[in-house]
C-alpha positions as CSV (number, residue, x, y, z in Angstrom):
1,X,0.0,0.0,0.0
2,X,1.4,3.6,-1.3
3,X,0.5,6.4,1.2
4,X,1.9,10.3,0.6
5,X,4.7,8.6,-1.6
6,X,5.6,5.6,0.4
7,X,5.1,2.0,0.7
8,X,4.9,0.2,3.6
9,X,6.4,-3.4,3.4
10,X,4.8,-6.6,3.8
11,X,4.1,-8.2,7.0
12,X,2.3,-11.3,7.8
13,X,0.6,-12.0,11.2
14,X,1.8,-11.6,14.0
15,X,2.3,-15.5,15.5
16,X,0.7,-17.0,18.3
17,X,3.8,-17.6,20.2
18,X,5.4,-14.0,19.9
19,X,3.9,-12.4,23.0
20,X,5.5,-15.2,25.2
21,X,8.5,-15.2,23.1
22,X,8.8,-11.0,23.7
23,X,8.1,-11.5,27.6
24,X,11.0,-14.5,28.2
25,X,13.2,-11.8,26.0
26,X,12.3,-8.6,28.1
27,X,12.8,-10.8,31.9
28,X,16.0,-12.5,30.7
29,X,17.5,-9.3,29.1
30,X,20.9,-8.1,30.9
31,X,23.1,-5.4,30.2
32,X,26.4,-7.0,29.0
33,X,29.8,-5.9,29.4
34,X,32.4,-8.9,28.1
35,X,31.9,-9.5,24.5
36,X,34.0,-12.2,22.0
37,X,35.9,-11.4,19.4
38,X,33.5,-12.2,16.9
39,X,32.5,-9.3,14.8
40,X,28.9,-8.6,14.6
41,X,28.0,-8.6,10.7
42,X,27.3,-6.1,8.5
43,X,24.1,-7.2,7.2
44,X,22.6,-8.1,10.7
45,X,23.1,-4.4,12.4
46,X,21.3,-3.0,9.0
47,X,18.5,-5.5,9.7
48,X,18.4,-4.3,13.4
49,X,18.7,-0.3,12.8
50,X,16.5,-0.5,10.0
51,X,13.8,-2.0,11.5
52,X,14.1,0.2,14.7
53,X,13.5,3.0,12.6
54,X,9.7,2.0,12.3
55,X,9.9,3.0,16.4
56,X,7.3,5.3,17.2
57,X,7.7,9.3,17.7
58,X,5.5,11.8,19.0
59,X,3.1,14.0,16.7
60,X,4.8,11.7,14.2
61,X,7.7,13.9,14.0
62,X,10.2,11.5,12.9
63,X,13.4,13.5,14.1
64,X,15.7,10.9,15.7
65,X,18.8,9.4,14.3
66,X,21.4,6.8,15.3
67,X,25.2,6.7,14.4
68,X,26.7,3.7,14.0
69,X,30.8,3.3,15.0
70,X,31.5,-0.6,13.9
71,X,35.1,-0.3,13.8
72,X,36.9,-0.1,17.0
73,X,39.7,2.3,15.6
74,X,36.6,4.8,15.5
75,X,35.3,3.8,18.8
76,X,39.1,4.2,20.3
77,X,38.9,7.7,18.7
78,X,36.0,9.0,20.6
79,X,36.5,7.0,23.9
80,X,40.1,9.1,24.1
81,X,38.3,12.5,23.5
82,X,35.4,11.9,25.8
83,X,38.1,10.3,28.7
84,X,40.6,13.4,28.0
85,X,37.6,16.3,28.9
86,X,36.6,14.2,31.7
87,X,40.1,14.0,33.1
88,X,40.2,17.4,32.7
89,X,36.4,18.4,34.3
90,X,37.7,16.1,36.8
91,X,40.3,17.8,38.0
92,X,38.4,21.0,38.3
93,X,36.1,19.4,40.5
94,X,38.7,18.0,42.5
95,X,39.8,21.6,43.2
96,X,38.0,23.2,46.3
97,X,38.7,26.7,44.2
98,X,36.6,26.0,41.0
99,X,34.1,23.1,42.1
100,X,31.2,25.5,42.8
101,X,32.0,27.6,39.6
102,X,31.8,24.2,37.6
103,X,28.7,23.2,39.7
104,X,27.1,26.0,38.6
105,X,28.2,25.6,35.1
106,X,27.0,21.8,34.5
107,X,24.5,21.2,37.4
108,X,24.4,19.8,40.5
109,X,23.7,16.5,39.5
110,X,26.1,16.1,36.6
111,X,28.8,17.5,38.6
112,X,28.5,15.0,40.9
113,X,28.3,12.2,38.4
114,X,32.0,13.2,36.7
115,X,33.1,13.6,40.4
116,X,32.2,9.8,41.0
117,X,33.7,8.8,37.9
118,X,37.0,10.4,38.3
119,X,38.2,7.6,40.9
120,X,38.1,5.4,37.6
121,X,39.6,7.6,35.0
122,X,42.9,6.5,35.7
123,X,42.3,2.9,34.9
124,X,41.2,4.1,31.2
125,X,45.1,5.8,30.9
126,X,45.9,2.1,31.9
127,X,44.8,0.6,29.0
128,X,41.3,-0.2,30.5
129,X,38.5,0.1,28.3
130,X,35.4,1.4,31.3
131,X,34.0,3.7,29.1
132,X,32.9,1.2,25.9
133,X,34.3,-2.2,27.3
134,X,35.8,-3.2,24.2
135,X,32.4,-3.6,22.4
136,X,32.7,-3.9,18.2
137,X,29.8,-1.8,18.1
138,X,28.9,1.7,19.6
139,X,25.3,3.2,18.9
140,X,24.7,6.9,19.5
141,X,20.8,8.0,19.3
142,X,20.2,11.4,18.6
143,X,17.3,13.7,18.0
144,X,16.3,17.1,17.2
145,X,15.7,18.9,20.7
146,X,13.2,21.2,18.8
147,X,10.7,17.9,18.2
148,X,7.8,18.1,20.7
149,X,9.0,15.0,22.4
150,X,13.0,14.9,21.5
151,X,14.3,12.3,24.2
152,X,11.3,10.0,25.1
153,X,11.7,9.3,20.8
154,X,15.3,8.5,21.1
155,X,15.0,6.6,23.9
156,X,11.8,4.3,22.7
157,X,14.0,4.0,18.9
158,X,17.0,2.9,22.0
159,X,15.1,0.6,23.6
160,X,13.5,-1.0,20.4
161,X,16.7,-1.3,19.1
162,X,18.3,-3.5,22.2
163,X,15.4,-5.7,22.1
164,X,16.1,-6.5,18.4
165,X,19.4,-6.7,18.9
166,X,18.9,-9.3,21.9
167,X,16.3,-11.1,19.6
168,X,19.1,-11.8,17.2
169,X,21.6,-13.3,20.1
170,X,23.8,-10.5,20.2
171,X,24.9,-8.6,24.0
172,X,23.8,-4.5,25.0
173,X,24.5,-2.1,27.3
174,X,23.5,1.6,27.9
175,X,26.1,3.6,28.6
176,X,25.1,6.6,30.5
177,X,28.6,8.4,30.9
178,X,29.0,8.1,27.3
179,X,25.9,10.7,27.0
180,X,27.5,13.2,29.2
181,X,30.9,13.1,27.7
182,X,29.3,13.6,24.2
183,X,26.7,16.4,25.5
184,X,29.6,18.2,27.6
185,X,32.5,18.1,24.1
186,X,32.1,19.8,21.5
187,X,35.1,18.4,19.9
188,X,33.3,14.9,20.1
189,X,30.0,16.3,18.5
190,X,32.8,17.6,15.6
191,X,33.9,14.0,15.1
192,X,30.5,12.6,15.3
193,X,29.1,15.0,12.9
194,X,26.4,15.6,15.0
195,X,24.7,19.3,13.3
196,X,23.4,21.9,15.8
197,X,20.1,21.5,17.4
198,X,20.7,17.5,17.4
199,X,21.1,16.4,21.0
200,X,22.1,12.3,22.3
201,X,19.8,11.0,24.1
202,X,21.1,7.7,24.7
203,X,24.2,5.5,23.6
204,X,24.7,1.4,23.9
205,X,27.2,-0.8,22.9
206,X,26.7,-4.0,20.6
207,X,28.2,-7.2,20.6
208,X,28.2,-11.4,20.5
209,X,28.4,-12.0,24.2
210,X,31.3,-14.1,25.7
211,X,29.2,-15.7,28.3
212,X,25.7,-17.5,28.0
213,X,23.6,-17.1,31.1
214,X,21.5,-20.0,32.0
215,X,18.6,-17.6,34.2
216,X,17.7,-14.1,34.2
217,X,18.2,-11.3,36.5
218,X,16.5,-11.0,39.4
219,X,14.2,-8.1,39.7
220,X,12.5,-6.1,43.0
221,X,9.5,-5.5,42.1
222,X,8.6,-2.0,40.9
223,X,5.6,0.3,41.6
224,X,2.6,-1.2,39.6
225,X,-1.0,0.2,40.6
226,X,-3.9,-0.4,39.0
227,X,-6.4,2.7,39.5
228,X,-9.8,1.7,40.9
């Protein structure tokens, strides 16, 4: 069917089993940090973004994006620019002097995220991958913060994409630090080609995972009321 110039493709029904199949895959989903050495192909993340691009948006704006970084020299490249402007936020929080100035700068609250995350920078300068755990594939979801509803879009086109992703056997992980690093460097917005008025909502890494878990992760259970 042709609507406004475009045609949708072809889909059969939806099966029986696929509710139960999407409930096992949702409880037995965990984030994953130690991945093989197998690359992940090609042909398979296309399948995944591509169909993650039929995620919903609100007021239909369709203004989200995702950049893909499958080769780890890339990956390398962006970890060391992020790592070098938080070693160097870090120290100015470490400073009695400038801390409130750089408080009052980046907020409370993501001032005292890089100030929790400086105890580890030095294991990066080690040769310690913390930031993108030596993943073959980085995504970076962006949108345009002028869209009615900018980050709940890129974060429903994130979390569609991990579930596809997991469908096909393959290991994620959101990286929240990555977020920050790329929102607080504008030299790492330069080598991501991100344009202006495109924020990053979210970021996960991609990978074959080197260990098989036989049971989920257990949950406490969150606030569910049903209004009566």
């Amino acid at each position: 069917m042709d609507f406004a110039g475009l045609t949708a493709p072809e889909t059969g029904p939806v099966p029986d089993s696929l509710a139960g199949d999407l409930e096992e895959l949702i409880q037995n989903r965990r984030s994953v940090r130690q991945f093989s050495d197998r690359p992940v192909e090609p042909g398979l993340l296309s399948r995944i973004l591509d169909a993650a691009d039929y995620s919903p948006t609100g007021t239909n704006a369709r203004k989200t994006g995702v950049i893909a970084l499958s080769r780890r020299s890339d990956i390398d490249q962006l970890n060391g620019i992020i790592m070098r402007r938080f070693t160097a936020l870090a120290r100015i929080l470490i400073n009695p002097l400038t801390r409130p100035i750089l408080r009052l700068v980046l907020g409370r609250e993501t001032s005292a995220r890089v100030f929790s995350y400086s105890s580890r920078i030095g294991e990066y300068w080690q040769g310690r991958d913390i930031l993108t755990h030596d993943a073959p594939v980085l995504l970076i979801f962006y949108g345009d913060r002028r869209a009615p509803t900018a980050s709940q879009d890129g974060m429903i086109r994130a979390a569609n994409t991990m579930l596809l992703a997991e469908a096909h056997g393959l290991g994620s992980c959101y990286i929240g630090f990555l977020v920050i690093g790329i929102r607080l460097s504008p030299r790492a917005r330069r080598f991501l080609g991100l344009q202006r008025g495109r924020r990053v909502f979210e970021t996960m890494i991609l990978g074959h995972p080197r260990v098989r878990y036989l049971r989920g992760v257990p949950r406490f259970g969150g606030d569910i009321r049903f209004f009566t």
